[in-house]
MIDOSE-1310 file (N, C-alpha, C; in nm, 2 decimals, decimal comma, always signed):
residues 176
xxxx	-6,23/-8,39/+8,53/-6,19/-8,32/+8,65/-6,27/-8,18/+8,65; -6,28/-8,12/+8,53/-6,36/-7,96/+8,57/-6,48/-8,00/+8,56; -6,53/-8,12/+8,48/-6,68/-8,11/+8,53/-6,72/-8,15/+8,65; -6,65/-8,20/+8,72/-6,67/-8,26/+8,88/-6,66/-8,13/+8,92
xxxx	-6,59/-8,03/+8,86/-6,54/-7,91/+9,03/-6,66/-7,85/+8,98; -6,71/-7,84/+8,85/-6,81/-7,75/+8,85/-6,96/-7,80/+8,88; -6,99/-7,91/+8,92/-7,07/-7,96/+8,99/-7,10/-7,92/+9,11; -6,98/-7,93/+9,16/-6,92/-7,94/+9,30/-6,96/-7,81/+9,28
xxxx	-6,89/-7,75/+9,23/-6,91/-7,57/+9,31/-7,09/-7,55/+9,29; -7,14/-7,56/+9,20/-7,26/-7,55/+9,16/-7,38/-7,59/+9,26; -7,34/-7,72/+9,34/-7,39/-7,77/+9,41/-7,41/-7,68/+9,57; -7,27/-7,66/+9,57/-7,21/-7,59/+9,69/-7,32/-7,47/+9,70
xxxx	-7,28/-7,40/+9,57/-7,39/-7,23/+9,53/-7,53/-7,30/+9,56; -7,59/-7,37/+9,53/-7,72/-7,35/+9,54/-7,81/-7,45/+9,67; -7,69/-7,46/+9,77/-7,71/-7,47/+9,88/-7,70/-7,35/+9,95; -7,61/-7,30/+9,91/-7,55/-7,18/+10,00/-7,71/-7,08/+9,95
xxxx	-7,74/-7,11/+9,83/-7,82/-6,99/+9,79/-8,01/-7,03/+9,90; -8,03/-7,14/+9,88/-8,10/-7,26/+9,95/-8,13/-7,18/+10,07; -8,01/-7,19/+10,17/-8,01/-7,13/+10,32/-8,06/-7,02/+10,33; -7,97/-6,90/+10,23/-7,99/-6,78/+10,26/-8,11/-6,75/+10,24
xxxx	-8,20/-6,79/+10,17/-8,34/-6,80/+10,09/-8,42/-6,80/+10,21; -8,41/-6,91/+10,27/-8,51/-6,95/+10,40/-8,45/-6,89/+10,52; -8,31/-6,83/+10,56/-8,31/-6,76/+10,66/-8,37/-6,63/+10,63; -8,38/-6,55/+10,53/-8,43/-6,45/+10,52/-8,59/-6,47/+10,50
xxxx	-8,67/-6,57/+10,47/-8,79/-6,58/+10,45/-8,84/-6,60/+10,63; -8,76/-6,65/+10,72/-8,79/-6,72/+10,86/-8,83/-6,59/+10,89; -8,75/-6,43/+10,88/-8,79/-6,34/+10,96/-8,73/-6,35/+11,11; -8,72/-6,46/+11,16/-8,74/-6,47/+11,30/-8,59/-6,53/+11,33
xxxx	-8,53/-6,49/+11,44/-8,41/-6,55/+11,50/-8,37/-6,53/+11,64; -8,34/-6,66/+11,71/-8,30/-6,59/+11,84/-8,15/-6,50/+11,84; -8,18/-6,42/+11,92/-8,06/-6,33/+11,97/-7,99/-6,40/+12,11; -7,82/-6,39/+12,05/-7,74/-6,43/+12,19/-7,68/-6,32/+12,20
xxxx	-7,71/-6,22/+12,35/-7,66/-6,17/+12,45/-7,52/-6,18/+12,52; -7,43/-6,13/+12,47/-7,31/-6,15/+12,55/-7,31/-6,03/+12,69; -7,33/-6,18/+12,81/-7,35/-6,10/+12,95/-7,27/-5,99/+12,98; -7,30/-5,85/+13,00/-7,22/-5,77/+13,09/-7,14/-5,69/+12,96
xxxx	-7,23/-5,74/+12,80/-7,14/-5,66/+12,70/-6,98/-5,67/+12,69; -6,90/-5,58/+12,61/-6,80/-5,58/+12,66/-6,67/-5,61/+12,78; -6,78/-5,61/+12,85/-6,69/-5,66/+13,02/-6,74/-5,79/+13,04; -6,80/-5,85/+12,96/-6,82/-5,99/+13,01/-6,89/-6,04/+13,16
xxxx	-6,87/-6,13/+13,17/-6,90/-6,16/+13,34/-6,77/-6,13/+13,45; -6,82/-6,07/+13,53/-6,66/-5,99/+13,65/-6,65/-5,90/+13,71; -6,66/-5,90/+13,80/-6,69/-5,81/+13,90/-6,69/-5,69/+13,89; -6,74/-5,55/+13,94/-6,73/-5,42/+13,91/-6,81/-5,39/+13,80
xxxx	-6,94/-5,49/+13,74/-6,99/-5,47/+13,68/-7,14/-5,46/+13,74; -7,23/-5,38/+13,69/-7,40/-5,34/+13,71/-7,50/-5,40/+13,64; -7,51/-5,58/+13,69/-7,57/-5,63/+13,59/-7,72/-5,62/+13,55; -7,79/-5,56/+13,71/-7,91/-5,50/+13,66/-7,90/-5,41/+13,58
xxxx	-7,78/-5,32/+13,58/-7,80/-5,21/+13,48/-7,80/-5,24/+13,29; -7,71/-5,33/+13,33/-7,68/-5,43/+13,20/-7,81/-5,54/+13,14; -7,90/-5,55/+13,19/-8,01/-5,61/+13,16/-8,14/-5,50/+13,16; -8,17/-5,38/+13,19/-8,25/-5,32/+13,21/-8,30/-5,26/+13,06
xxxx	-8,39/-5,25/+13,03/-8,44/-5,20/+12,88/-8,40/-5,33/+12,77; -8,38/-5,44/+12,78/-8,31/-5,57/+12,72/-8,43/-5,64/+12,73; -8,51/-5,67/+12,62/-8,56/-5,79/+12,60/-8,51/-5,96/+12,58; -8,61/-6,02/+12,65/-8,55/-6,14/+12,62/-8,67/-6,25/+12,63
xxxx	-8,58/-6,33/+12,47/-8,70/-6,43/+12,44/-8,69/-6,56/+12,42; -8,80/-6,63/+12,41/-8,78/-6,76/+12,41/-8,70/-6,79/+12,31; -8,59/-6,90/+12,35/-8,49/-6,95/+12,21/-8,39/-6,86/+12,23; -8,36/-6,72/+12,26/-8,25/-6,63/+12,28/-8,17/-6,73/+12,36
xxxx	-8,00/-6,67/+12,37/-7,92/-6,72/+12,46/-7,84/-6,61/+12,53; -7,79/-6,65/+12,61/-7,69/-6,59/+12,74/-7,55/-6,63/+12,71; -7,45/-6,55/+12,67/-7,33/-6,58/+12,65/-7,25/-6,57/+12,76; -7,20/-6,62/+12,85/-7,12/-6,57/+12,96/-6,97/-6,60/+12,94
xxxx	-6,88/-6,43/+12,99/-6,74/-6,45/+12,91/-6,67/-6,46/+13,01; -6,61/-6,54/+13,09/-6,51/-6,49/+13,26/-6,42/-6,54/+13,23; -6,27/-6,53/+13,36/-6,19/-6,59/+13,38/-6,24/-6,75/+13,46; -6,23/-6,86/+13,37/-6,24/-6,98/+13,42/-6,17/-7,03/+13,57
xxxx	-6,06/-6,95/+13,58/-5,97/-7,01/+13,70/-6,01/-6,98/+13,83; -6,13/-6,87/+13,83/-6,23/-6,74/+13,92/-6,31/-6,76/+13,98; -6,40/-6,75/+13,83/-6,52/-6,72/+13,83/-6,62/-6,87/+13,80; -6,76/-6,86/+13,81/-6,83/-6,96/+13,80/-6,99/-6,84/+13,71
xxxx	-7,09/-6,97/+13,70/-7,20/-6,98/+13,65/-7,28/-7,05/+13,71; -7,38/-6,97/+13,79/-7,48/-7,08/+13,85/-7,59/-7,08/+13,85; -7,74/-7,12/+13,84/-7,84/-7,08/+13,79/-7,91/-7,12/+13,92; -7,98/-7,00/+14,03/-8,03/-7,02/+14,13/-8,14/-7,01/+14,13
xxxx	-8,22/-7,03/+14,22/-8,36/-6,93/+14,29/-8,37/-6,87/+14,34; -8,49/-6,76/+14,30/-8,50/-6,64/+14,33/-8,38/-6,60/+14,47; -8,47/-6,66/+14,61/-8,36/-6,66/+14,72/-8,24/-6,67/+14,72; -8,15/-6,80/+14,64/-8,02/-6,80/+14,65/-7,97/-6,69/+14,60
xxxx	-8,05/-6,64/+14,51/-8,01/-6,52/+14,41/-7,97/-6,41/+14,47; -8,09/-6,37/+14,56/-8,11/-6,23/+14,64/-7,99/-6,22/+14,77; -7,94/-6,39/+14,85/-7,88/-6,40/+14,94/-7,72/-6,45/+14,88; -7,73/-6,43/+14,76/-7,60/-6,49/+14,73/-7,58/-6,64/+14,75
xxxx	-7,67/-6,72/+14,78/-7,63/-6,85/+14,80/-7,63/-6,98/+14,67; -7,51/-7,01/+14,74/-7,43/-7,10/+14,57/-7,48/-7,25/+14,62; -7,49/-7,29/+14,68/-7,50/-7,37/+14,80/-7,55/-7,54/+14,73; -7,71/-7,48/+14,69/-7,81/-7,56/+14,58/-7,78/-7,51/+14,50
xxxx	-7,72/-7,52/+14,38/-7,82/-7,45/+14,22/-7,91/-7,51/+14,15; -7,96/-7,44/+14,05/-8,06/-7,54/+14,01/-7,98/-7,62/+13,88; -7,87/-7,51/+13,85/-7,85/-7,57/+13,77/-7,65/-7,53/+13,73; -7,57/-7,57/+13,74/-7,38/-7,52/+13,72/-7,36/-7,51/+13,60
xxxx	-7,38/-7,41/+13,50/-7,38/-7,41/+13,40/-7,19/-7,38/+13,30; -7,13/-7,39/+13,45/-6,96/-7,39/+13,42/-6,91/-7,48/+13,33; -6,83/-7,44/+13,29/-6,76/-7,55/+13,14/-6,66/-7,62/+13,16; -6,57/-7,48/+13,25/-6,46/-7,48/+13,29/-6,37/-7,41/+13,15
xxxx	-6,46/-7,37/+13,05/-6,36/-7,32/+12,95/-6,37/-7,16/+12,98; -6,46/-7,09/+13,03/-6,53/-6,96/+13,09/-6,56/-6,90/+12,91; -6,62/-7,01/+12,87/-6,71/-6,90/+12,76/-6,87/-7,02/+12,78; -6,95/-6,98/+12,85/-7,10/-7,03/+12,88/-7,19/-7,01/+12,78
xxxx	-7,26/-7,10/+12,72/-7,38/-7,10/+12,66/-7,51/-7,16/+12,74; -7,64/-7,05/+12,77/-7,74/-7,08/+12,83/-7,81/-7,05/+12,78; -7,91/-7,15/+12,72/-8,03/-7,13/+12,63/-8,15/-7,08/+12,71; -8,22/-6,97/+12,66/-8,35/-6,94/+12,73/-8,46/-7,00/+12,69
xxxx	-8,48/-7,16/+12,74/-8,57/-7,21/+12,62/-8,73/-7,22/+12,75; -8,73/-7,18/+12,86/-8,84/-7,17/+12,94/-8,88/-7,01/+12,96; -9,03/-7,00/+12,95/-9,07/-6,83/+12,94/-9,04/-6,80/+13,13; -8,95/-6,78/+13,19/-8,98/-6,72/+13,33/-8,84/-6,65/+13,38
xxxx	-8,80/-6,62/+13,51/-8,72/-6,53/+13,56/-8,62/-6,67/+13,58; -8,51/-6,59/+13,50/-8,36/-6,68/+13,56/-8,29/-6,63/+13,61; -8,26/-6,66/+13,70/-8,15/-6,57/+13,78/-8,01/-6,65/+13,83; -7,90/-6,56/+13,80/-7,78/-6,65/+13,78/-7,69/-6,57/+13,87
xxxx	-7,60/-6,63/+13,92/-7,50/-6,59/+14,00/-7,36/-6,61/+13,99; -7,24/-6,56/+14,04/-7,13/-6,61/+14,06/-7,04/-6,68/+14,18; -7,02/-6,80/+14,20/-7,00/-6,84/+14,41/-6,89/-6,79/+14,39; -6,82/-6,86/+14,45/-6,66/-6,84/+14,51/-6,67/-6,68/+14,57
xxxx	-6,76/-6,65/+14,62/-6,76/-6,50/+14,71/-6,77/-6,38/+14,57; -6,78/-6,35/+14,45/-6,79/-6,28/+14,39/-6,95/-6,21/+14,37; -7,04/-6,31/+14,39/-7,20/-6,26/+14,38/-7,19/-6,13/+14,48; -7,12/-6,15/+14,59/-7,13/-6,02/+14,71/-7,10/-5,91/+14,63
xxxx	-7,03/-5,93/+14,54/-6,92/-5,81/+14,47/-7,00/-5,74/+14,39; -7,12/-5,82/+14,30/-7,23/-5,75/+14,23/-7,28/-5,88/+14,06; -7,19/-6,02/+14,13/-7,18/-6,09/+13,98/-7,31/-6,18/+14,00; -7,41/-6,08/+13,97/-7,52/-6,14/+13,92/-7,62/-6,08/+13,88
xxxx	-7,72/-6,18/+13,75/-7,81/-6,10/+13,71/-7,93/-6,25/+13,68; -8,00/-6,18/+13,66/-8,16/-6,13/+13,68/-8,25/-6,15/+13,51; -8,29/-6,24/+13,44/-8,34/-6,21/+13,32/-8,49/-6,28/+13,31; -8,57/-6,19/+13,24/-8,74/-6,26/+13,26/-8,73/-6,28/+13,14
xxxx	-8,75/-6,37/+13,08/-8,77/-6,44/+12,96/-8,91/-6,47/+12,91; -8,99/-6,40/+12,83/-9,11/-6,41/+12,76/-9,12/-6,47/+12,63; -9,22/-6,49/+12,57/-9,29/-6,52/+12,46/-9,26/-6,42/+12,33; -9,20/-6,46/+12,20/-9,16/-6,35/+12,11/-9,31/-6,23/+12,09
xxxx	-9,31/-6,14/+12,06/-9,45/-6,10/+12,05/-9,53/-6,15/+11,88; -9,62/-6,15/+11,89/-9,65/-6,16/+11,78/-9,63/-6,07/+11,65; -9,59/-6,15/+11,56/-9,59/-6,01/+11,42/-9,68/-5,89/+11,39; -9,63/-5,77/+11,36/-9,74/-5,66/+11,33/-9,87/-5,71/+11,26
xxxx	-9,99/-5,70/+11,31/-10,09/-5,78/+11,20/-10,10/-5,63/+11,07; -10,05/-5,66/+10,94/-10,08/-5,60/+10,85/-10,19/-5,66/+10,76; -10,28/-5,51/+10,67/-10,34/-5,52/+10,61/-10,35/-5,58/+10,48; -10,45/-5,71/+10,45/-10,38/-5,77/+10,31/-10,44/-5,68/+10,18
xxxx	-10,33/-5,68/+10,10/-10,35/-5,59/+9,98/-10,50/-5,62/+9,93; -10,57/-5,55/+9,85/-10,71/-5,54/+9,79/-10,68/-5,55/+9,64; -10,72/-5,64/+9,61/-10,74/-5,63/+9,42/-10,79/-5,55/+9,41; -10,84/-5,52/+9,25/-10,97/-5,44/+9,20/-11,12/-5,49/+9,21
xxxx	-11,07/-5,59/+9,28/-11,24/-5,67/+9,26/-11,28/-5,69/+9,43; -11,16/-5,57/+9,49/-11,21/-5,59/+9,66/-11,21/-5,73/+9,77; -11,14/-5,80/+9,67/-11,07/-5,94/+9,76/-10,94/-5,94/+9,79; -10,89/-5,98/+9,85/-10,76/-6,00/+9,97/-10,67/-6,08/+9,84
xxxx	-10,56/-6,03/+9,82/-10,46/-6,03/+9,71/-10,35/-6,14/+9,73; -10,34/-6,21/+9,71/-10,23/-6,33/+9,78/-10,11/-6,32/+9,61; -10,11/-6,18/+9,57/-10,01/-6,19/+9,45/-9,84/-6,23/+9,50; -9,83/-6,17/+9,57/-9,67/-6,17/+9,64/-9,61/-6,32/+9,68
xxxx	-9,73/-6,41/+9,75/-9,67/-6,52/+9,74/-9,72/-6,61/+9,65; -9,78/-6,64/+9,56/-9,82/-6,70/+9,46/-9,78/-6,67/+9,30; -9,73/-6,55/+9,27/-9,64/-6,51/+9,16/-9,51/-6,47/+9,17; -9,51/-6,35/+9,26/-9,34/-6,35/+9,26/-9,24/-6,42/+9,32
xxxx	-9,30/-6,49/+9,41/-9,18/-6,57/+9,46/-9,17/-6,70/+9,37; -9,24/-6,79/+9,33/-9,23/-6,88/+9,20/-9,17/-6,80/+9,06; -9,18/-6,70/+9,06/-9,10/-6,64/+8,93/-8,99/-6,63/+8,96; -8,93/-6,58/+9,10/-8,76/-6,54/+9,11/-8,74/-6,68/+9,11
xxxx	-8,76/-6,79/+9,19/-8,71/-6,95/+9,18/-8,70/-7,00/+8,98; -8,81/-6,92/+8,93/-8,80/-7,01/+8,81/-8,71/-6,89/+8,68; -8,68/-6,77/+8,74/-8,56/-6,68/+8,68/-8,42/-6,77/+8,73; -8,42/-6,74/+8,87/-8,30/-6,85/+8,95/-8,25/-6,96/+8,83
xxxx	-8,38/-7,03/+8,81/-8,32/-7,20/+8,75/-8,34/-7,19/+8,61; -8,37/-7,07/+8,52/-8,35/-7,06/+8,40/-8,23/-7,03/+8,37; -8,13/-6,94/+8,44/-8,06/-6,86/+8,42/-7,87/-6,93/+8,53; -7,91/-7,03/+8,58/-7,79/-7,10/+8,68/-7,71/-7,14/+8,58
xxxx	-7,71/-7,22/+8,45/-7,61/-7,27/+8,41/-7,51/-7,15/+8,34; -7,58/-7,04/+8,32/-7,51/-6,91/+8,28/-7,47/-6,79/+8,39; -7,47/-6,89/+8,56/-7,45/-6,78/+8,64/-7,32/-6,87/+8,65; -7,29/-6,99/+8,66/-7,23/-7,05/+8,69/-7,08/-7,04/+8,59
xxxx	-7,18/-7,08/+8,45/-7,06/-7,04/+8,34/-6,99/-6,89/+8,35; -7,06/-6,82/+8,40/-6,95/-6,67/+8,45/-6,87/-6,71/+8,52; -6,85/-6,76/+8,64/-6,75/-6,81/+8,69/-6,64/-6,86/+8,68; -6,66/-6,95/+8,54/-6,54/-7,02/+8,55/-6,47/-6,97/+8,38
């Protein structure tokens, strides 16, 4: 029985360690936006003001928080947008639970509204969705011999993996 749990946990750890590894190596993650911040989606809110200075990118998402019994989610064209019309959408992105997930997985302007007569009130916004920008291009390090240095991924990262797996059965034996 303790050599199973300690398998088990061991297994567990170097999954868990696995993930954390490659999420922090990815650098990159979409961001989900909860609409309207704190006030959620609901009237009395400035959602151009609420989107202004706010980037947004491909893979990001739109969290939308409302009263389900109210409010709606609707994904128009530019016109239905501008005239309030619920009429067409392109797309009802309602759940009926009023907690919305809308992926921004196309680079262009989405514009979303709320029917049931609330869009008049100000329940709608406006987001241009672009391309992440590219990473800072940095300079690659110089040896002594004036060629481009690839030390960082070719030694140290194979050294901390092979510290990691010399040293597990005695990270592990602390534990228990």
């Amino acid at each position: 029985m303790e050599v199973w749990r300690r398998e088990t946990v061991s297994s567990t750890l170097l999954l868990v360690l696995t993930c954390t590894i490659l999420f922090l190596m990815s650098g990159v993650s979409a961001t989900r936006f909860i609409v309207g911040a704190n006030m959620g989606w609901t009237s009395n809110v400035n959602y151009t003001e609420w989107a202004k200075g706010k980037h947004f990118y491909l893979g990001d998402w739109l969290f939308f928080v409302y009263d389900r019994n109210q409010m709606n989610v609707l994904e128009v064209n530019k016109t239905n947008y501008e005239t309030c019309n619920e009429n067409h959408p392109i797309h009802n992105w309602t759940t009926g639970a009023g907690r919305d997930v809308v992926p921004l997985n196309v680079t262009k302007t989405y514009y979303f509204i709320s029917g049931k007569g609330f869009c008049y009130g100000g329940m709608k916004v406006a987001v241009h969705v672009e391309k992440l920008p590219p990473p800072p291009a940095s300079l690659p390090e110089k040896s002594k011999n004036g060629s481009p240095s690839n030390y960082g991924s070719q030694i140290v990262l194979p050294a901390v993996f092979a510290i990691v797996a010399l040293f597990w059965d005695n990270f592990i034996g602390f534990w228990y």
